[in-house]
N, C-alpha and C positions, 0 to 999 in steps of 0.2 A: 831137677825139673819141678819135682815138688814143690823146692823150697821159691823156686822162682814163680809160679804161681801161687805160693802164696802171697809172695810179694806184693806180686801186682793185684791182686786181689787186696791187700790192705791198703795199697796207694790210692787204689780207687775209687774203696771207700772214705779213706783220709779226705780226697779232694771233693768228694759230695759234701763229705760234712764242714768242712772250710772253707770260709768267702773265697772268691775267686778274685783275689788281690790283683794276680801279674793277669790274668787270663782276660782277654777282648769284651769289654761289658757288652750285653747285649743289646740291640738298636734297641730303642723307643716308638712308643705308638706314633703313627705319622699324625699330623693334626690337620683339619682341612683347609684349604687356601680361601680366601675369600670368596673367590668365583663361586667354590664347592659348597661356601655357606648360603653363598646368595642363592643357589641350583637348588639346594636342598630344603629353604625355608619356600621358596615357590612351589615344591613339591607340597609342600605339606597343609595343613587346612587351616594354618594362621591368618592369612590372608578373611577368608570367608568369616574365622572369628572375630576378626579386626573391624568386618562391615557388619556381622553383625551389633556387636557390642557398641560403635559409635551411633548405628539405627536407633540401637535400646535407647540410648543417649538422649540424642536426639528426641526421641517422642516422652522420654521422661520431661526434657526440658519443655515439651509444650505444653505437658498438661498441666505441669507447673503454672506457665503462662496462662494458660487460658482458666485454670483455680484463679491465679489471683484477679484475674480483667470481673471475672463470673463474681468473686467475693467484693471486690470495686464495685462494681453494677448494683449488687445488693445491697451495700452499702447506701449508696445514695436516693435507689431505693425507697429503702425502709426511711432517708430522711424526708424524702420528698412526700412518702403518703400521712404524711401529717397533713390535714387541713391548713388554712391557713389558718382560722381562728385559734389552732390548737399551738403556734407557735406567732402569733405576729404581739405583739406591746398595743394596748388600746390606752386613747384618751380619750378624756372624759370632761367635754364644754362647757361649763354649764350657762346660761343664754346670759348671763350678767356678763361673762367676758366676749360675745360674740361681737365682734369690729365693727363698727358704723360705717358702714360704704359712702351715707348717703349725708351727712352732717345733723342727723336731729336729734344726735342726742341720744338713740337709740342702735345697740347693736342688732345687726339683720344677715339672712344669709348669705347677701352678697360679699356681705363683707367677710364670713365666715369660710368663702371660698379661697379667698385671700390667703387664711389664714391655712388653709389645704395646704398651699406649695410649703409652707414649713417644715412640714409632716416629713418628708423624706426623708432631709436633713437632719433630722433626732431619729432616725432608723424605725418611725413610727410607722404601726402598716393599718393602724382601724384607728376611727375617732369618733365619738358615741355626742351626740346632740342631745342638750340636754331638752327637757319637754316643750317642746313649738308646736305640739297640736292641740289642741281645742281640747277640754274635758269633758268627760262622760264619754258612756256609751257609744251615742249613735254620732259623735262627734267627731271620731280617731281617725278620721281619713281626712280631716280638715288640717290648713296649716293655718295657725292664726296671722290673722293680716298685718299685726305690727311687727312680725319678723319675715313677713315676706309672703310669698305665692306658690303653689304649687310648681309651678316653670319653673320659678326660680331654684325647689328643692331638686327638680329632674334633672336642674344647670349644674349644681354642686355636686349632685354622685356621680353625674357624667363624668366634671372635673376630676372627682377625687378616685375614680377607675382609671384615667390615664396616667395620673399621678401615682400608682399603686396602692391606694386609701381604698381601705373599705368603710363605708359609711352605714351607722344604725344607730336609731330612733330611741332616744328615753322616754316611757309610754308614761305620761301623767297619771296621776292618782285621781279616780276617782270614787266619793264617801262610800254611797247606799251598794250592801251584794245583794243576790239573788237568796234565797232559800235553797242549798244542795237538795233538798230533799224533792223540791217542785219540780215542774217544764220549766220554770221562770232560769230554772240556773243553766239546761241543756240549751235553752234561748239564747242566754248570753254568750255560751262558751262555741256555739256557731256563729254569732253574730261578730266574739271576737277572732276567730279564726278569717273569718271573711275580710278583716281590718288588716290581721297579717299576710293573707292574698292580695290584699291590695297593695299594700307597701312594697311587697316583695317583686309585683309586677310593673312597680319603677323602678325598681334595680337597688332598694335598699337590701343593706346584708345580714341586718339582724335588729335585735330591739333589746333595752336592757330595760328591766325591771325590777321594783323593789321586793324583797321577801315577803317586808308585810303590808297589810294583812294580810292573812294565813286564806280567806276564801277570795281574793282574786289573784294570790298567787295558783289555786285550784285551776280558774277558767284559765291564767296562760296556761301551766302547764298543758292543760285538755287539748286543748286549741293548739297549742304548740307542735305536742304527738301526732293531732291527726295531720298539720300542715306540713311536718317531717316527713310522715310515712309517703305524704304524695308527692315531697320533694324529690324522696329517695326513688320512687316509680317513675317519674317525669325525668330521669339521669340528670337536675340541672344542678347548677353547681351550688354549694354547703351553704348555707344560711346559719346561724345563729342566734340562739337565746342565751341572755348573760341574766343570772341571779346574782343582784349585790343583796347581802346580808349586811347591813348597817349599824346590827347592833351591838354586835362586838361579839359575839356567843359563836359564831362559824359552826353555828349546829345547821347539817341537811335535814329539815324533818321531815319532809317531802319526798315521795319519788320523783327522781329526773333519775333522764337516760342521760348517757356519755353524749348525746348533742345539746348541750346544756351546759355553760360554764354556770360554775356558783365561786362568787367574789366575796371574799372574808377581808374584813380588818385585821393585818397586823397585830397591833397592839388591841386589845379587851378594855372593857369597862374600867378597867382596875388601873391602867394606865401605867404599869409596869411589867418591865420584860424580863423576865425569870430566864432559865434554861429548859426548868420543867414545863414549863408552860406553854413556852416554845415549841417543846419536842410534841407535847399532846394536841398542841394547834392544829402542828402539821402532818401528825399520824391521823387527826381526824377526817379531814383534808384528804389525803393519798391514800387512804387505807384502802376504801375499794374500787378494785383497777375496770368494773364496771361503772362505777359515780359517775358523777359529773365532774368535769373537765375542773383543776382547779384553778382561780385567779386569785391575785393579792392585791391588798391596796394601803398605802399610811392613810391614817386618817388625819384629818385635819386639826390644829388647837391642840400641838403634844406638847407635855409639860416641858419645861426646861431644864430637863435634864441632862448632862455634859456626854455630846455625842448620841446619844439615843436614835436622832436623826439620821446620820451616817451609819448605823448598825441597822436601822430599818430600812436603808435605800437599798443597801447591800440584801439583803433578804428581799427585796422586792422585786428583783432581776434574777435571783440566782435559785430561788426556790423554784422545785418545782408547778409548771403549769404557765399560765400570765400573768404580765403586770396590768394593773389599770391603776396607771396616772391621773391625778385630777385638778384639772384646770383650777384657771381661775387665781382671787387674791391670794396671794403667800404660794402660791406654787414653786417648785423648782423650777420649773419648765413651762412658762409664761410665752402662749401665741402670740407673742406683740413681737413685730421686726424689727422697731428702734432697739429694743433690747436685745434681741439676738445677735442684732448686728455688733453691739458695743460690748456686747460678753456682760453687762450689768443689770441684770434682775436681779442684784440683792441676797439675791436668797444663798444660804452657805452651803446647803446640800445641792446647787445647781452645776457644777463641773463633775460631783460625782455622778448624777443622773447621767449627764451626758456624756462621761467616760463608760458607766454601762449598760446604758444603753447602746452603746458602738461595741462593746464586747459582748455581749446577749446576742446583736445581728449575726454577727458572723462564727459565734462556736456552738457547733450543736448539742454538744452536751445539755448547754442550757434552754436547750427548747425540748420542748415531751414532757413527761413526766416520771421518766427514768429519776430515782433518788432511793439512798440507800444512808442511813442515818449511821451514825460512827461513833460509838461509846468509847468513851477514851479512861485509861485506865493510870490516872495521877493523880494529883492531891488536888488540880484545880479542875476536875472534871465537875464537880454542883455545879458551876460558872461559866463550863463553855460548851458550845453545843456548835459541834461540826455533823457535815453531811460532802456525800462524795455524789456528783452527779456524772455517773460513768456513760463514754464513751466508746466510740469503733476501737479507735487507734490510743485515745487517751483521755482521761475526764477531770472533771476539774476539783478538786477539792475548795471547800467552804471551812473556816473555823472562827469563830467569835469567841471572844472572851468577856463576855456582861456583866463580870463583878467590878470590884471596885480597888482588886489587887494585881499585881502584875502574875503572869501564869507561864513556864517554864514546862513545853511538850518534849515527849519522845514520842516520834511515831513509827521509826525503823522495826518495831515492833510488828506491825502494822504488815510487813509486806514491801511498805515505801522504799525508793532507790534512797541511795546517801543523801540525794540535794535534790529540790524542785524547784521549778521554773516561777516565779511569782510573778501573779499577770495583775495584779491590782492588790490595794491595802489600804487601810485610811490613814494610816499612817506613815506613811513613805521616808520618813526622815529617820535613820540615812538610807537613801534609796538601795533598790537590792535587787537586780536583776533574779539570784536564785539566792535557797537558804537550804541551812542543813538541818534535813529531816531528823537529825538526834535533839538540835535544841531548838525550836519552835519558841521564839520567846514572843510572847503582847504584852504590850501594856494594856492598862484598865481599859474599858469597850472599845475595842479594838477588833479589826476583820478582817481577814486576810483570805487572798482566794489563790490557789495552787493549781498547775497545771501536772496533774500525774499521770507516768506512764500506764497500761493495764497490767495486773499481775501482779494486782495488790492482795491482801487478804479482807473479807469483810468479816 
């Protein structure tokens, strides 16, 4: 008995410790049927997190939506509270080209109204007459009679308001000032204030005047100030004062407020366009973001030097502030309709004007005074002088080349994508929808204007 429990006592143990080869394996966990899954996931609070998690969803998606409508909004915005003087192209008449309506031989302003419906059509939005009023002092509310009548002047702003022309006054010079130090000069600078309440109260939009002399540019300004401040109290809408600087120097030596454009020559005295010179133009220029509004202008009788013209159009659109075009002989952009119509003024810079001027209307980059100047860092940087005037979505790059040798860029350095978009060049030959921003190549003055996305580096 003994030995037979021992037996079974070591078999028993044997078969613990031995897979159970021959022996019935044991069933398996049952696994649920469908039904059981589908019972069981209703049971449980997936559902609830499934509505809530598409909710979250959902309201993230709106707010998304309603950030971008709100940054859209802002956008347009911020482009819309620009005045218009602070984005529109002025010209600039001067009465030797104002159209004879009437056959004597003299231009008048009938015929100058004529010349209004032009304006749209060059994307121009202001066009400045040159001096029609009478001189002196107690004269400036007169129109003189060989260019026409007072009616006839109320007839042309009419015109040139439904045609979306703003029209203003170039105020004649006249010699003898007052004494700053007298009543004689507070006399004037009320008597000229009341010249510009007058004008303003036929619907003129603004008056240009020259810098100098230094004491009647005084009485505008005076006069200016106080007819702002009560324009601004009156809510009516923006008026304008333009200071051309005519003498090449584009020094403010004057206080003006930001409702004040002051118009600089391009090119100096000196009649050549550097890079440096350039740069220092135009940081004089833009430097403070209280100044006065800045304008540009070529002057007339440039040397002939190969392209100078086309490097200065190009800057005359693209730089920060306005243009002011100037009429008259040798212009690009001559008010005469037999010429318009036939595409033949002659003149060589006339398809570039009016290529940018139709690119200036409709990118806003190039309106404001948004500019950010761009040191380039190669061997032909003395020579070229680029600026990026940035944008919401995208801005545009400027770069010139003003030497006399060909210049080979990299600008991927820069921040720049591989290729940008080329929206204008003087040089077009061979044409080039886009190029690559590793090799930027000009020829001698040469200009080239880029459309870059944001997310560059300055």
């Amino acid at each position: 008995m003994g030995k037979a429990e021992e037996g079974v006592t070591s078999q028993e143990l044997l078969s613990e410790r031995l897979p159970l080869l021959c022996q019935e394996a044991a069933p398996s966990p049952t696994h649920l049927s469908q039904e059981e899954v589908v019972r069981q996931a209703s049971m449980a609070p997936w559902p609830r997190l499934r509505s809530a998690l598409l909710c979250l969803l959902v309201g993230l998606f709106a707010c998304m939506l309603a950030m971008a409508v709100l940054l859209l909004v802002k956008m347009l915005q911020l482009r819309s509270a620009l005045p218009w003087w602070q984005k529109a192209a002025f010209y600039q008449l001067p009465v030797t080209s104002f159209r004879d309506s009437n056959g004597d031989g003299r231009g008048d302003l009938e015929g100058v109204r004529h010349q209004v419906d032009q304006l749209p059509d060059l994307s121009i939005q202001a066009l400045v007459l040159g001096p029609i009023l009478e001189g002196g002092r107690d004269n400036l509310t007169r129109v003189c009679s060989s260019y026409g009548s007072l009616e006839q002047l109320q007839a042309l702003v009419a015109h040139g308001h439904e045609k979306g022309i703003h029209i203003l006054l170039e105020l004649p010079a006249w010699e003898e000032g007052p004494d700053p130090a007298t009543d004689d000069h507070n006399r004037t600078a009320q008597a000229f204030q009341g010249v510009m309440q007058f004008w303003q109260e036929q619907g003129v939009d603004g008056f240009l005047v020259a810098k100098d002399p230094a004491w009647r540019l005084d009485v505008v300004l005076n006069a200016w100030s106080e007819l702002d401040q009560q324009t601004q109290r009156d809510h009516r809408e923006a008026r304008v004062l333009m200071i051309w600087d005519q003498s090449g120097t584009c020094n403010v030596s004057h206080w003006m407020s930001r409702q004040v454009i002051f118009a600089c020559h391009l090119l100096g005295a000196e009649k050549n366009l550097t890079a440096q010179d350039l740069a220092q133009r135009v940081d004089g220029a833009v430097r403070h973001a209280r100044g006065p509004w800045p304008s540009w202008t070529v002057p007339k009788g440039l040397p002939s030097i190969a392209d100078l013209g086309q490097i200065l159009g190009v800057l005359l659109f693209t730089l920060p502030g306005v243009p002011l075009l100037q009429g008259g002989e040798g212009s690009p952009i001559p008010l005469d309709k037999e010429m318009m119509e036939n595409g033949s003024s002659g003149h060589p810079q006339a398809k570039l004007y009016r290529s940018l001027l139709a690119l200036r209307a409709k990118s806003s980059p190039l309106q404001g005074r948004d500019f950010a100047p761009l040191p380039l860092a190669d061997h032909c940087q003395e020579d070229t002088f680029a600026f990026l005037r940035p944008g919401s979505c995208a801005g545009h790059l400027v770069i010139l080349n003003l030497g006399s040798q060909p210049c080979l860029l990299d600008l991927r350095y820069r921040g720049f994508p591989s290729r940008a978009q080329v929206l204008f060049s003087t040089h077009p030959e061979p044409p080039q929808s886009d190029i690559d921003m590793e090799r930027v190549q000009l020829v001698p003055r040469q200009a080239i204007l880029l459309r870059v996305p944001r997310g560059y580096r300055q």
